[in-house]
Structure formats: structure tokens, C-alpha cells
C-alpha positions, 0 to 999 in steps of 0.5 A: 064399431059404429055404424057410420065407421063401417060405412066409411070404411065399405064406401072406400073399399067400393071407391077403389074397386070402381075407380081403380084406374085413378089410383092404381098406385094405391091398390096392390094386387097380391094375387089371383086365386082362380075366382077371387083376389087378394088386395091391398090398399092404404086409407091415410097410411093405415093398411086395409087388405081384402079379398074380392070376388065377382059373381059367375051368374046374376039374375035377373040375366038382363040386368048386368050390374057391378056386385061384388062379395068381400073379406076385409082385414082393417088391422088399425081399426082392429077389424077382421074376417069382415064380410061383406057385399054389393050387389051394384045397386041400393038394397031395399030396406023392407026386404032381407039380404042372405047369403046360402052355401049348402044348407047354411043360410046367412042373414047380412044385418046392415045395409047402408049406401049400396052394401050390406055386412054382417053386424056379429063378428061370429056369424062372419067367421061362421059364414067363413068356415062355410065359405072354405069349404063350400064351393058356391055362395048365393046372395039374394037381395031387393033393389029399391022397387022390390025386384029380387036378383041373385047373384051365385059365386064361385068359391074356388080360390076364396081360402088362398085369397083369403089367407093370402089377404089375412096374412098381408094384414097380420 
């Protein structure tokens, strides 16, 4: 998939997440799994199903900012187990975004407008099987001015609402 598709195809996702409430018709919850949710939307009657999580810690703590992890399932796009992440800010280019559960450590690729995403799909489904089984995920990324924040999610509930948002999908 092209670099600009993916772009789209994230930006939209992060438009419904913020702006929810203009179009809270088009956003179907399935459920809450403790720390995560499953979803479901519709992109010009195509069916996107995602799973989301907030994190339970950020640092710096004077910096509130709206971060947010995801997996993605975009059946006519023929995409799944896409991984992705916003830290509520635009990433610094010079300055890697990786995500640790336990002794893993994952490097996001691409970062565009504000996310970032991993570009092999087998490093996601790597990254995935750990996120199953882990209990935590930490993400570290730069902002623009080279100020690092990390932000530490919880995986409890991440395998239902992963499953839950794969099988809306399939």
C-alpha cells in the first residue's frame, strides 16, 4: 500500500476518534475490554474495524496530550493487523518512535502528520503476539523540538478487543 493511502486511511481514523461526537452515527462501538475498545466505522461504505487504547501514564506528566495506540482491519483495502500510534503531536523526523513490551522492542517506520506505523506487515503480527501476551507497551517518541515523551499502555483487554474488531472485519 502506498504511503499516501496509509496516510489517508490513519488521518481518518484519527478524525473519527477526535471528532466523534459530529458523527456519532457513523462510529459503532462493539465493546469495551477493560483498557481497550473495539470499533467500527464506515469510509465511503467500506467497513474499517479497529481496536484502540488510551495510555495510563504519559511523560512528561505536565504535558497532557490526546495519544492513542491502534489495530486496524480495512477488509477493502485488504489491510489487517495494522498497528499504529499518535502521540497527540507531530513525531520528529531525525528521532526514532519504538514501542517495548518486555525484552521486545519495535521500530515504527513511517511517520507522517502526527502518526507513526509500522511499514512490514510481519513485524506488526510480531508486535502483536507480544502485545497478547504482554501486559504493558511503552512508546517513545520526539516531538518537533526533540523533547522525548513516553507514554505506557496497558494491554489488559487489548486480545478481546483485538479479536472482537477482527471478527467485525472478516
Amino acid at each position: 500500500m502506498s504511503l499516501n493511502k496509509k496516510i489517508i486511511i490513519i488521518l481518518s481514523v484519527f478524525f473519527i476518534n477526535n471528532f466523534g461526537h459530529l458523527a456519532a452515527e457513523e462510529i459503532k462501538k462493539i465493546g469495551k475490554f477493560k483498557d481497550w475498545q473495539a470499533m467500527v466505522t464506515f469510509e465511503n461504505n467500506e467497513k474499517i474495524c479497529f481496536a484502540q487504547s488510551l495510555p495510563i501514564l504519559q511523560a512528561p506528566k505536565s504535558n497532557k496530550r490526546d495519544a492513542k495506540l491502534f489495530v486496524a482491519f480495512r477488509p477493502y483495502n485488504n489491510i489487517s493487523n495494522e498497528v499504529s500510534v499518535t502521540p497527540g503531536y507531530e513525531f520528529n523526523k531525525n528521532n526514532s518512535v519504538t514501542a517495548v513490551s518486555g525484552k521486545k522492542k519495535f521500530k515504527f517506520d513511517i511517520k507522517e502528520q502526527g502518526f507513526a506505523w509500522i511499514a512490514d506487515n510481519k513485524i506488526e503480527l510480531k508486535m502483536i503476539k507480544q502485545m497478547r501476551k504482554g501486559s504493558r507497551l511503552m512508546i517513545t517518541g520526539y516531538n518537533q523540538q526533540g523533547s522525548q515523551t513516553i507514554d505506557h499502555y496497558s494491554l489488559l483487554g487489548f486480545t478481546k478487543a483485538y479479536n472482537a474488531s477482527k471478527k467485525a472485519c472478516s
